[in-house]
HTML snippet that shows the backbone in 3Dmol.js (N, CA, C, O; Angstrom):
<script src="https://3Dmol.org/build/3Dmol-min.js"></script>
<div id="view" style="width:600px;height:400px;position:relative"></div>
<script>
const pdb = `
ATOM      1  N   UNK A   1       0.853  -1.183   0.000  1.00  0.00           N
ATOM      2  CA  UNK A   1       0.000   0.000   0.000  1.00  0.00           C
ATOM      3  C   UNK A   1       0.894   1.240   0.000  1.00  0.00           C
ATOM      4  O   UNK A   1       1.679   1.377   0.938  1.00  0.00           O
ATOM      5  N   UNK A   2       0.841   2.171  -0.990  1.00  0.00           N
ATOM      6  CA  UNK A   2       1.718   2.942  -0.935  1.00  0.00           C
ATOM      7  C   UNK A   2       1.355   4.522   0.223  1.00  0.00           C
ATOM      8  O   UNK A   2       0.308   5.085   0.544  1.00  0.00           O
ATOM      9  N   UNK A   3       2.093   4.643   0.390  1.00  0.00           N
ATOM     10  CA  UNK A   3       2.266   6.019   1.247  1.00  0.00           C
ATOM     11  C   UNK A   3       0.861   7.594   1.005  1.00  0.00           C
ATOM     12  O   UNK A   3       0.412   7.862  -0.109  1.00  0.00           O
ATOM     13  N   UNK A   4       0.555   8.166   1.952  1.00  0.00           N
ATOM     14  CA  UNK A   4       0.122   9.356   1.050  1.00  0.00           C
ATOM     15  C   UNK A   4       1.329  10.745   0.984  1.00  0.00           C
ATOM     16  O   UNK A   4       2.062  10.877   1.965  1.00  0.00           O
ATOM     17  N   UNK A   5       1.453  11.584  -0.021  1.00  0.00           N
ATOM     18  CA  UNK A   5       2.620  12.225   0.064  1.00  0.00           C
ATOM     19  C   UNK A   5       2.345  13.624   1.433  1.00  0.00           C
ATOM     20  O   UNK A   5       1.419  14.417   1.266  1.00  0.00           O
ATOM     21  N   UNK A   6       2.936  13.695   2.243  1.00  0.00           N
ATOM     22  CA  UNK A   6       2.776  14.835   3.151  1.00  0.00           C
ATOM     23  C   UNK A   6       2.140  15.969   2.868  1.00  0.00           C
ATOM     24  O   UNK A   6       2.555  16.496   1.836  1.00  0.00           O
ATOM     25  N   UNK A   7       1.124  16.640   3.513  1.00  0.00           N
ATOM     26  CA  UNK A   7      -0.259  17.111   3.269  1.00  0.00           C
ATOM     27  C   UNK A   7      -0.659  17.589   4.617  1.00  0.00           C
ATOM     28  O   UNK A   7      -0.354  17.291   5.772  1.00  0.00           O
ATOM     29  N   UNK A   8      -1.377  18.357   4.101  1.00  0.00           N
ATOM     30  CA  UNK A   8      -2.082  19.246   5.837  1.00  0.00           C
ATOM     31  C   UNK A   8      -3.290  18.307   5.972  1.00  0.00           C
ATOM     32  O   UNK A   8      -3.857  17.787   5.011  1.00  0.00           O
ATOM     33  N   UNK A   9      -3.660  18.127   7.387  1.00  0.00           N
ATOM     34  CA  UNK A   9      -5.332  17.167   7.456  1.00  0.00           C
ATOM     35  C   UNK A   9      -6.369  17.575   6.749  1.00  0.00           C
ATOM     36  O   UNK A   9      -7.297  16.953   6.233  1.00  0.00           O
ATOM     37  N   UNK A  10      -5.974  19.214   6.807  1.00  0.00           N
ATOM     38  CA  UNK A  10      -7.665  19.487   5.642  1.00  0.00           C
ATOM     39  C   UNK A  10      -7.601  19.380   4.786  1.00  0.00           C
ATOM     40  O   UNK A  10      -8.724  19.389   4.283  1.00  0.00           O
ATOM     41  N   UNK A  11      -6.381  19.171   3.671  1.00  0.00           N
ATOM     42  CA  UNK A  11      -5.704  18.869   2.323  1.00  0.00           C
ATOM     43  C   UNK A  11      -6.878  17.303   1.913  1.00  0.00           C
ATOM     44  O   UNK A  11      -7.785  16.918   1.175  1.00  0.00           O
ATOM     45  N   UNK A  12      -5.855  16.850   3.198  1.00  0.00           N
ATOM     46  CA  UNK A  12      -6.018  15.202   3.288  1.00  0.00           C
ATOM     47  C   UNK A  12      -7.741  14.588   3.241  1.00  0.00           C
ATOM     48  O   UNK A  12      -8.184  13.637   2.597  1.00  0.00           O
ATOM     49  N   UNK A  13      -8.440  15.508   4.153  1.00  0.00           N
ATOM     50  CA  UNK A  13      -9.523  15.456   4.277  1.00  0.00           C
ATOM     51  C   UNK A  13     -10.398  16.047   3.057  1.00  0.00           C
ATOM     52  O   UNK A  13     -11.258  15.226   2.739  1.00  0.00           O
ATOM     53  N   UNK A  14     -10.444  17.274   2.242  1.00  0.00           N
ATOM     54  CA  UNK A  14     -10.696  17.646   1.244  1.00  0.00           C
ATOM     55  C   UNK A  14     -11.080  16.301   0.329  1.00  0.00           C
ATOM     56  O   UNK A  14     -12.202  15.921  -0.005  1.00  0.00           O
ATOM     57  N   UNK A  15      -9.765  15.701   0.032  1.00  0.00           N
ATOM     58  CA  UNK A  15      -9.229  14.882  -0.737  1.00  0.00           C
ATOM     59  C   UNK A  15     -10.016  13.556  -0.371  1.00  0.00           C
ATOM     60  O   UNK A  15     -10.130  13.005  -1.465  1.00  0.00           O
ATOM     61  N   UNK A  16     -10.633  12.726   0.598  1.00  0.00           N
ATOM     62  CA  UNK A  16     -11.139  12.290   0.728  1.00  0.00           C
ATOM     63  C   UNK A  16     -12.641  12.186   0.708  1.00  0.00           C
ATOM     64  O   UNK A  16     -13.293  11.217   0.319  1.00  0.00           O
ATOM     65  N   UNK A  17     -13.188  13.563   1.284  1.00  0.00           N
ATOM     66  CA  UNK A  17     -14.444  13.828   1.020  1.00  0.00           C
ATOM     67  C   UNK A  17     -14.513  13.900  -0.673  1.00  0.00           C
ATOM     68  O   UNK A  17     -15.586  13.686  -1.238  1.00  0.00           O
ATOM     69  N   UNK A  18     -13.757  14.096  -1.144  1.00  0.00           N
ATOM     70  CA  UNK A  18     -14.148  13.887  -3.243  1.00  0.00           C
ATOM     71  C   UNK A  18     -13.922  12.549  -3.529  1.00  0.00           C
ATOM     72  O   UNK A  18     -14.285  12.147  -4.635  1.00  0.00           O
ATOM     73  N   UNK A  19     -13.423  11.820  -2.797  1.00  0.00           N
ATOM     74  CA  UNK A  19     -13.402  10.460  -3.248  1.00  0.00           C
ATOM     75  C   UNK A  19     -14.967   9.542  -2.502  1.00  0.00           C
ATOM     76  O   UNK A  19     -15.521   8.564  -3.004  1.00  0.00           O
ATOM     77  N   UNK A  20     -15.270  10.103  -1.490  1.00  0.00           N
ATOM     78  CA  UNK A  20     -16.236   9.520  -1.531  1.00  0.00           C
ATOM     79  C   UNK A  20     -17.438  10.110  -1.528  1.00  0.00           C
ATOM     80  O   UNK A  20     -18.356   9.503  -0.977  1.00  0.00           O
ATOM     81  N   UNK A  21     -17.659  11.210  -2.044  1.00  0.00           N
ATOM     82  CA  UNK A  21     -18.772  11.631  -2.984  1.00  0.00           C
ATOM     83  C   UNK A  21     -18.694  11.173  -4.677  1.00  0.00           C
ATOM     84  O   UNK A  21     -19.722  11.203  -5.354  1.00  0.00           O
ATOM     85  N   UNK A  22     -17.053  10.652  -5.408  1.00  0.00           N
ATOM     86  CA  UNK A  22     -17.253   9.919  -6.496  1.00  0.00           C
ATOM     87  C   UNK A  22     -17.362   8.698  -6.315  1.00  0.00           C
ATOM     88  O   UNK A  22     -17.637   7.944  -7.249  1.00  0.00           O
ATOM     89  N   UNK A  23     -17.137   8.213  -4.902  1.00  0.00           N
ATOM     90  CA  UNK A  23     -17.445   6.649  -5.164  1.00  0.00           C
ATOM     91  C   UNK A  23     -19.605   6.314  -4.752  1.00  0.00           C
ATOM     92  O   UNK A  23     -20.405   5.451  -5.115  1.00  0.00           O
ATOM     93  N   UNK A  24     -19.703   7.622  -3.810  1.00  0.00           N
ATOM     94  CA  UNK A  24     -21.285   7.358  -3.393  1.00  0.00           C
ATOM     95  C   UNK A  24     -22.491   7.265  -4.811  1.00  0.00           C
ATOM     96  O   UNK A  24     -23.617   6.767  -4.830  1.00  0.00           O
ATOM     97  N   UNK A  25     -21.574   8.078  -6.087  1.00  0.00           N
ATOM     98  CA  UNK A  25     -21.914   8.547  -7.224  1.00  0.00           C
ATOM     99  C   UNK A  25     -22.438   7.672  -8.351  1.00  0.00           C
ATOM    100  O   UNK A  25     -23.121   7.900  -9.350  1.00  0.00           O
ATOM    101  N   UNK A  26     -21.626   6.118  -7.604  1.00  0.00           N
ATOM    102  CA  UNK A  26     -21.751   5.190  -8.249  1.00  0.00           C
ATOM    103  C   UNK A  26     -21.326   5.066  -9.883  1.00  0.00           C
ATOM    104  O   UNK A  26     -21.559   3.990 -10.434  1.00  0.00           O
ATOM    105  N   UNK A  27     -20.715   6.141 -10.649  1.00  0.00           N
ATOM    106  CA  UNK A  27     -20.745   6.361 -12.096  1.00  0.00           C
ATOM    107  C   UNK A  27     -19.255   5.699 -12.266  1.00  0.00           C
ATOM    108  O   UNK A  27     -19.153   5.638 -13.492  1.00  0.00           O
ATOM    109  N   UNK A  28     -17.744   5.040 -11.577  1.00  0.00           N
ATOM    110  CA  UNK A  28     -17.035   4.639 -11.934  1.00  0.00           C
ATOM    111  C   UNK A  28     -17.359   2.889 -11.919  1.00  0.00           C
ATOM    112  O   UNK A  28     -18.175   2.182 -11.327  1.00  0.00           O
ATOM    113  N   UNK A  29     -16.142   2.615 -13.002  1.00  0.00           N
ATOM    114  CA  UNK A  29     -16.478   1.369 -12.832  1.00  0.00           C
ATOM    115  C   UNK A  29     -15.958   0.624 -12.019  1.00  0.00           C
ATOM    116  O   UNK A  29     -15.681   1.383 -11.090  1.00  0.00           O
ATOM    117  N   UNK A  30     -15.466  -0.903 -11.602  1.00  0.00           N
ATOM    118  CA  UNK A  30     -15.491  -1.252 -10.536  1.00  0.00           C
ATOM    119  C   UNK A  30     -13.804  -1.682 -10.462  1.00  0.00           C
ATOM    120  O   UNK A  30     -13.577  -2.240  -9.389  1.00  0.00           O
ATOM    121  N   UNK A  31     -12.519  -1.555 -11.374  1.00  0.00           N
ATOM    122  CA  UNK A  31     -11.526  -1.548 -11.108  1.00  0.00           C
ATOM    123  C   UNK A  31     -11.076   0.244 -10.669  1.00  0.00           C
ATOM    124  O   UNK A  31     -10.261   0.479  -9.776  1.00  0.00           O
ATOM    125  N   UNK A  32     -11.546   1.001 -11.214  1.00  0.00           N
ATOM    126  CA  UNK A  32     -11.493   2.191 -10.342  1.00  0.00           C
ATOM    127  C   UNK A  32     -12.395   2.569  -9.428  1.00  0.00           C
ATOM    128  O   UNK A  32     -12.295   3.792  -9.327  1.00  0.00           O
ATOM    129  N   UNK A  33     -13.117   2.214  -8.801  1.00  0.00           N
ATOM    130  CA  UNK A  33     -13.707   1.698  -7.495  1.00  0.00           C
ATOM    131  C   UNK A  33     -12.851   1.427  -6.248  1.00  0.00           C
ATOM    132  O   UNK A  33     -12.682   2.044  -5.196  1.00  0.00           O
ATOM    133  N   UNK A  34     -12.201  -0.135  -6.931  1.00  0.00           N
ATOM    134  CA  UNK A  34     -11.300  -0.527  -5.809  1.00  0.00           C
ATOM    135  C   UNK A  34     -10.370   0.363  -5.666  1.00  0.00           C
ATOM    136  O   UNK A  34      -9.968   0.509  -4.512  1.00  0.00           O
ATOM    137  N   UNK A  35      -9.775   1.176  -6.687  1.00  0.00           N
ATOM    138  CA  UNK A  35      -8.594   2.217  -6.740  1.00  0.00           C
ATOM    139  C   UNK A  35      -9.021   2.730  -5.636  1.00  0.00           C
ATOM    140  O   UNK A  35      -8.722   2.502  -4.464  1.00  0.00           O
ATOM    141  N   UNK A  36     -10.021   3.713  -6.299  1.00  0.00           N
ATOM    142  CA  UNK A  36     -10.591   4.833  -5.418  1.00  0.00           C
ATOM    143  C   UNK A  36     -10.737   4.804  -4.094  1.00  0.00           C
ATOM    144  O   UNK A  36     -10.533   5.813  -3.419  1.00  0.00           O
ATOM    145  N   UNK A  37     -11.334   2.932  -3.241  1.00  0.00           N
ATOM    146  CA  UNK A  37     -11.563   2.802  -2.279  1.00  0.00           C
ATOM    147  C   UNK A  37     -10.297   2.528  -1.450  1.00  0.00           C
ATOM    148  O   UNK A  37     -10.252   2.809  -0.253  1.00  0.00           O
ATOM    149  N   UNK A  38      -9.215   1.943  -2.148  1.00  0.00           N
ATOM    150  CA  UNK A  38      -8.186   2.006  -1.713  1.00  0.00           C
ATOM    151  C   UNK A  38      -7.287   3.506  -1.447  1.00  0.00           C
ATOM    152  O   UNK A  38      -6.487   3.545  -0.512  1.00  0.00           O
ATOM    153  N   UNK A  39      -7.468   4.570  -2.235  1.00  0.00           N
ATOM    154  CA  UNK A  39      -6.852   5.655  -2.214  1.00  0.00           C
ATOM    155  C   UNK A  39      -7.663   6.193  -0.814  1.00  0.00           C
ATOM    156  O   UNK A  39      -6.952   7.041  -0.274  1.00  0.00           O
ATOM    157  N   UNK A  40      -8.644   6.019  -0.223  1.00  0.00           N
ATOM    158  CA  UNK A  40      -9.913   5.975   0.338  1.00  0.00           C
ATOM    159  C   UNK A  40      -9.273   5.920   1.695  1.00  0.00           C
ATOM    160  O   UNK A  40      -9.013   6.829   2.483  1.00  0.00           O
ATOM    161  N   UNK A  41      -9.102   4.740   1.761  1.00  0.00           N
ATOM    162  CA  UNK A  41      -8.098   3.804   2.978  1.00  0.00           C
ATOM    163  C   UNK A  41      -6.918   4.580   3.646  1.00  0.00           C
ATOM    164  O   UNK A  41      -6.896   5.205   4.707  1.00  0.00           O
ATOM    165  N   UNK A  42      -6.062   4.385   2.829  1.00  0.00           N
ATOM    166  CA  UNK A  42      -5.089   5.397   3.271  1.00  0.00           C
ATOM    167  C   UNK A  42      -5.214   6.529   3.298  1.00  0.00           C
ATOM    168  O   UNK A  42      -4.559   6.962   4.246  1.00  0.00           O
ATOM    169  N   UNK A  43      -5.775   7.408   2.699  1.00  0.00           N
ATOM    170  CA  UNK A  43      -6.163   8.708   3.213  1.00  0.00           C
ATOM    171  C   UNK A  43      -6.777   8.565   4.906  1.00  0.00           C
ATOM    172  O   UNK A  43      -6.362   9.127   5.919  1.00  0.00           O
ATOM    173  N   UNK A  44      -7.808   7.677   4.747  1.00  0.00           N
ATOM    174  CA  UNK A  44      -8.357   7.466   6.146  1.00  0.00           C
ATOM    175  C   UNK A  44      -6.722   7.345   7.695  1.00  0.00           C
ATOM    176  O   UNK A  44      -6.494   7.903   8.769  1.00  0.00           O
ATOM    177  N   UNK A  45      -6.236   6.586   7.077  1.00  0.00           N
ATOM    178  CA  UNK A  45      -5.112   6.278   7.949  1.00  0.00           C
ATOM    179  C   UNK A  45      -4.534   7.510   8.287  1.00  0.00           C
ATOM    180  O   UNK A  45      -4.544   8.046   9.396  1.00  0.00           O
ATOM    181  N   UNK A  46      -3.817   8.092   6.807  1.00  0.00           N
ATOM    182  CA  UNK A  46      -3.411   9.011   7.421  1.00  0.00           C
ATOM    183  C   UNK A  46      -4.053  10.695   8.175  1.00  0.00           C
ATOM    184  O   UNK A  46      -3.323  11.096   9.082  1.00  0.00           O
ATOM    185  N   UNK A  47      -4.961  11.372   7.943  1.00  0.00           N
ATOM    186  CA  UNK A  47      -6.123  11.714   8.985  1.00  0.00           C
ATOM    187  C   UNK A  47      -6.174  11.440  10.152  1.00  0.00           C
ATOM    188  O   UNK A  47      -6.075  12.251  11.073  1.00  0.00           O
ATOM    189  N   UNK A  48      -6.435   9.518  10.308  1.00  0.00           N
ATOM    190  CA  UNK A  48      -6.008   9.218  11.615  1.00  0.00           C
ATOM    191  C   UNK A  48      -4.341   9.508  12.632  1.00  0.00           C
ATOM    192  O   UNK A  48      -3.965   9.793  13.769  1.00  0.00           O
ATOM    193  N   UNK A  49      -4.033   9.326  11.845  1.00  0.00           N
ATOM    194  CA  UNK A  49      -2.553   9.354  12.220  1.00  0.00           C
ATOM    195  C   UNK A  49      -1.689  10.929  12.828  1.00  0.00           C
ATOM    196  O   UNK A  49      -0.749  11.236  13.562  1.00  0.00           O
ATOM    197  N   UNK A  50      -2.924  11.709  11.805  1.00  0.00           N
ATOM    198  CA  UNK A  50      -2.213  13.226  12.148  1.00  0.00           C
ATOM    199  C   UNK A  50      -3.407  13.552  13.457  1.00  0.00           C
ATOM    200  O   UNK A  50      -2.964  14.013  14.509  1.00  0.00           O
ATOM    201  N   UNK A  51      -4.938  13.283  13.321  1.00  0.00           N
ATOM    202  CA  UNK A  51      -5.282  13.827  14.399  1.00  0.00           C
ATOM    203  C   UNK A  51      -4.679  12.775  16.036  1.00  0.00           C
ATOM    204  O   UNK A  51      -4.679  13.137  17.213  1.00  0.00           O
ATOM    205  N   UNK A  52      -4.336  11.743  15.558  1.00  0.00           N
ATOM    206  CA  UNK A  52      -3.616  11.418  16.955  1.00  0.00           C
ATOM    207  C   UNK A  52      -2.395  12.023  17.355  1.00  0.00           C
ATOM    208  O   UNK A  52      -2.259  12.286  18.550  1.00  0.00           O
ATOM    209  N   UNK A  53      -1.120  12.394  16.233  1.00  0.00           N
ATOM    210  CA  UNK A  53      -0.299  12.742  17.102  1.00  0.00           C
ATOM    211  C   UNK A  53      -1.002  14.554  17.303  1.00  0.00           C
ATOM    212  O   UNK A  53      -0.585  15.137  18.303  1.00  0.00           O
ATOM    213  N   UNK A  54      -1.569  15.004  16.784  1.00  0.00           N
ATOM    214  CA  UNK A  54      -1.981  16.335  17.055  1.00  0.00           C
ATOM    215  C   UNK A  54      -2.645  16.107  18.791  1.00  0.00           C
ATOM    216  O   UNK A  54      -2.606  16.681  19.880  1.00  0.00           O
ATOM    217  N   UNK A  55      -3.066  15.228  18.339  1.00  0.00           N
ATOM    218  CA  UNK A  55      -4.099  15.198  20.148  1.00  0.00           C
ATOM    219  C   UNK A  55      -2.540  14.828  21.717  1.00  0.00           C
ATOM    220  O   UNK A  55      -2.468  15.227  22.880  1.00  0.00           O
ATOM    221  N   UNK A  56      -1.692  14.006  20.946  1.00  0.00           N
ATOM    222  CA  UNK A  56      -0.531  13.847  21.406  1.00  0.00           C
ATOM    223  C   UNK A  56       0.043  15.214  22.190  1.00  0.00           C
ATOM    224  O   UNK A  56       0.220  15.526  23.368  1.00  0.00           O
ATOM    225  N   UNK A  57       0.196  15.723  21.161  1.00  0.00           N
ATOM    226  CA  UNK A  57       1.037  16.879  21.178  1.00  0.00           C
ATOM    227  C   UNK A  57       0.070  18.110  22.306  1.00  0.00           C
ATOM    228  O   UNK A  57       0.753  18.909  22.947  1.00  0.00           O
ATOM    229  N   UNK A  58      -1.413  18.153  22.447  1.00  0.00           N
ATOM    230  CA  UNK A  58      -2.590  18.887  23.027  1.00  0.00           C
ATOM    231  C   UNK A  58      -2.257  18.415  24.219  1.00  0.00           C
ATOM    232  O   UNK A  58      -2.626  19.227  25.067  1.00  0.00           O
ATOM    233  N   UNK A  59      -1.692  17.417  24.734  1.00  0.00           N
ATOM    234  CA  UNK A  59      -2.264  16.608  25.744  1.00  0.00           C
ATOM    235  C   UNK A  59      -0.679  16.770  26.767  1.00  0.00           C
ATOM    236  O   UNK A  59      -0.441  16.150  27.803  1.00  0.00           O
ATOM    237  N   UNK A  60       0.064  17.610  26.201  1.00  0.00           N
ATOM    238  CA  UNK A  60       1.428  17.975  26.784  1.00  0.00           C
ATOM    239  C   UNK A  60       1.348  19.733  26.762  1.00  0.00           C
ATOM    240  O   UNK A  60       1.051  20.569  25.909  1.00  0.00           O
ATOM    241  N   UNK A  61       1.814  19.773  28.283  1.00  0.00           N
ATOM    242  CA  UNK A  61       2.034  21.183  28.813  1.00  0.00           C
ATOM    243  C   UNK A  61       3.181  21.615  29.093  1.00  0.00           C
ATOM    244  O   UNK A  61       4.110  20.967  29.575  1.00  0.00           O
ATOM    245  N   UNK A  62       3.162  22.848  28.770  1.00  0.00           N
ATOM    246  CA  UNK A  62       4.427  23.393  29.761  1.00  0.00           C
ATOM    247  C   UNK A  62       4.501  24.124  31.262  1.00  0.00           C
ATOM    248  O   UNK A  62       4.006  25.071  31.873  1.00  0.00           O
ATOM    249  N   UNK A  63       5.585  22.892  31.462  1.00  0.00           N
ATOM    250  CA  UNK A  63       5.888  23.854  33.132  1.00  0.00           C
ATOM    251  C   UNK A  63       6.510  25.303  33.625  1.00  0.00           C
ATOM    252  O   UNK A  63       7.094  26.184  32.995  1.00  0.00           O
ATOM    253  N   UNK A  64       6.298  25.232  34.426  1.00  0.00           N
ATOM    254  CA  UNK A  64       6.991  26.515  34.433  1.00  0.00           C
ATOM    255  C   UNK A  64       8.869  26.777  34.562  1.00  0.00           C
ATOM    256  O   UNK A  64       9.545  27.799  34.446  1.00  0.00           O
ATOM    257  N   UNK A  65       9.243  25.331  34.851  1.00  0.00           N
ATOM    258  CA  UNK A  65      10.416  25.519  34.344  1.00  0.00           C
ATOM    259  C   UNK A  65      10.607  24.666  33.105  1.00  0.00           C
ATOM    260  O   UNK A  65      11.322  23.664  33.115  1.00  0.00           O
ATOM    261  N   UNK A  66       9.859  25.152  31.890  1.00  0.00           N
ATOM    262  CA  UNK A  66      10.247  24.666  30.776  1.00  0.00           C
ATOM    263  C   UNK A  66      10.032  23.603  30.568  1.00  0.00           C
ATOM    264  O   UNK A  66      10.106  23.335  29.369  1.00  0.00           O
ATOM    265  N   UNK A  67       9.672  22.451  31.473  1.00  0.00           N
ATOM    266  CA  UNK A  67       9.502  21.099  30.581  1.00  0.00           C
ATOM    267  C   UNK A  67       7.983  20.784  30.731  1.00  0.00           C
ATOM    268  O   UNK A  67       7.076  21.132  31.488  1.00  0.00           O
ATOM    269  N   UNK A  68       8.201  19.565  29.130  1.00  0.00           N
ATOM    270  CA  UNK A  68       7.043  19.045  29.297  1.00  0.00           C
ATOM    271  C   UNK A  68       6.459  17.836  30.087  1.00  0.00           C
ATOM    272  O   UNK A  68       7.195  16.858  30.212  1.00  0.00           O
ATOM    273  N   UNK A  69       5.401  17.808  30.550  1.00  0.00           N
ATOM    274  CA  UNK A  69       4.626  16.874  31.059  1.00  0.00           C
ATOM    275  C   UNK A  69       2.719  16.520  30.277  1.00  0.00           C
ATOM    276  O   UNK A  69       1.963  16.938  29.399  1.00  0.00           O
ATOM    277  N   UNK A  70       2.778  15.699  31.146  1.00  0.00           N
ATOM    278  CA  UNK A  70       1.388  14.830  30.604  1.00  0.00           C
ATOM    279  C   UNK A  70       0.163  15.947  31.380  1.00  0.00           C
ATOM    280  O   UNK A  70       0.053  16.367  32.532  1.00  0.00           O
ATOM    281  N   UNK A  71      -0.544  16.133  30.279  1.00  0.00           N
ATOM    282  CA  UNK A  71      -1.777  17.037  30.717  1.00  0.00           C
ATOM    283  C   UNK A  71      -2.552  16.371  31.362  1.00  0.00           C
ATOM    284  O   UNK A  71      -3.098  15.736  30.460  1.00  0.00           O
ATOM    285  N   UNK A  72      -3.254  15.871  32.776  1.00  0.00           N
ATOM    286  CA  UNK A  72      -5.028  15.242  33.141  1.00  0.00           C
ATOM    287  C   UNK A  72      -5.210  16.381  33.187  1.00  0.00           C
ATOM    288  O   UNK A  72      -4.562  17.418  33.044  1.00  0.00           O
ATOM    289  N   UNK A  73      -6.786  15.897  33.540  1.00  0.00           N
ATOM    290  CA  UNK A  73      -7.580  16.772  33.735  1.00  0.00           C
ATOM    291  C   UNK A  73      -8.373  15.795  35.219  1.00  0.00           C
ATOM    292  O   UNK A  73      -8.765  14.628  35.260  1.00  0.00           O
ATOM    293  N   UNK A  74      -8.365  16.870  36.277  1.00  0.00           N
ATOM    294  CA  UNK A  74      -8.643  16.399  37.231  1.00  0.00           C
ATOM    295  C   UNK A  74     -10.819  16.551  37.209  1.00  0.00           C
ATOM    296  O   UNK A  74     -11.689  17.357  36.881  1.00  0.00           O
ATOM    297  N   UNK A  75     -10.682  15.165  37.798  1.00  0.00           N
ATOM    298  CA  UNK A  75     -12.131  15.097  38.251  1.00  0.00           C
ATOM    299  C   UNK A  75     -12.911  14.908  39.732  1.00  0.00           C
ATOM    300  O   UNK A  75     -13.016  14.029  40.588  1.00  0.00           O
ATOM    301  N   UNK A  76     -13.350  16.159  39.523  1.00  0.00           N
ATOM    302  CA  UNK A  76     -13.703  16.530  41.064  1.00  0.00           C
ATOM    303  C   UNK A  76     -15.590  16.057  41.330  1.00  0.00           C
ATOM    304  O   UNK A  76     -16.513  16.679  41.856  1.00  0.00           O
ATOM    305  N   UNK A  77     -15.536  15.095  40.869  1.00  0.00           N
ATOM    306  CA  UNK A  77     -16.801  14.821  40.728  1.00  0.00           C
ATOM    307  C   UNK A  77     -17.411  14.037  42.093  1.00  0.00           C
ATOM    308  O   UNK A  77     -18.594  13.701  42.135  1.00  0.00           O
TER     309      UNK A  77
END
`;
const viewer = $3Dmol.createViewer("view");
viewer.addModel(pdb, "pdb");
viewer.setStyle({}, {cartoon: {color: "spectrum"}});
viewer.zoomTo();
viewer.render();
</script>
């Protein structure tokens, strides 16, 4: 499965929402189908991949002497 080339998420996402409004469209045939659903796939992955390390990266604070640590969020419930 090949790679997608480096891309912003809304690029990525753009790019996916047109693939599956041409595949919902039903008008290709069914070896560009599988293309499509495959180009589909990995787009999906990668999306996934950027909003996790993005959430990664949300989920780390800075201290006040400069380093990072793990964000909770306390529950006072």
């Amino acid at each position: 499965m090949a790679e997608v080339k480096e891309k912003s998420f809304e690029e990525a996402l753009q790019e996916l929402e047109a693939i599956v409004k041409e595949l919902e469209s039903g008008n290709a045939d069914l070896d560009k189908t599988i293309n499509k659903y495959s180009d589909a796939m990995r787009l999906v992955k990668y999306c996934s991949d950027k909003l996790k390390n993005a959430e990664e990266k949300v989920n780390k604070i800075l201290t006040e002497n400069g380093k990072l640590e793990d964000f909770e969020i306390e529950d006072n419930a």
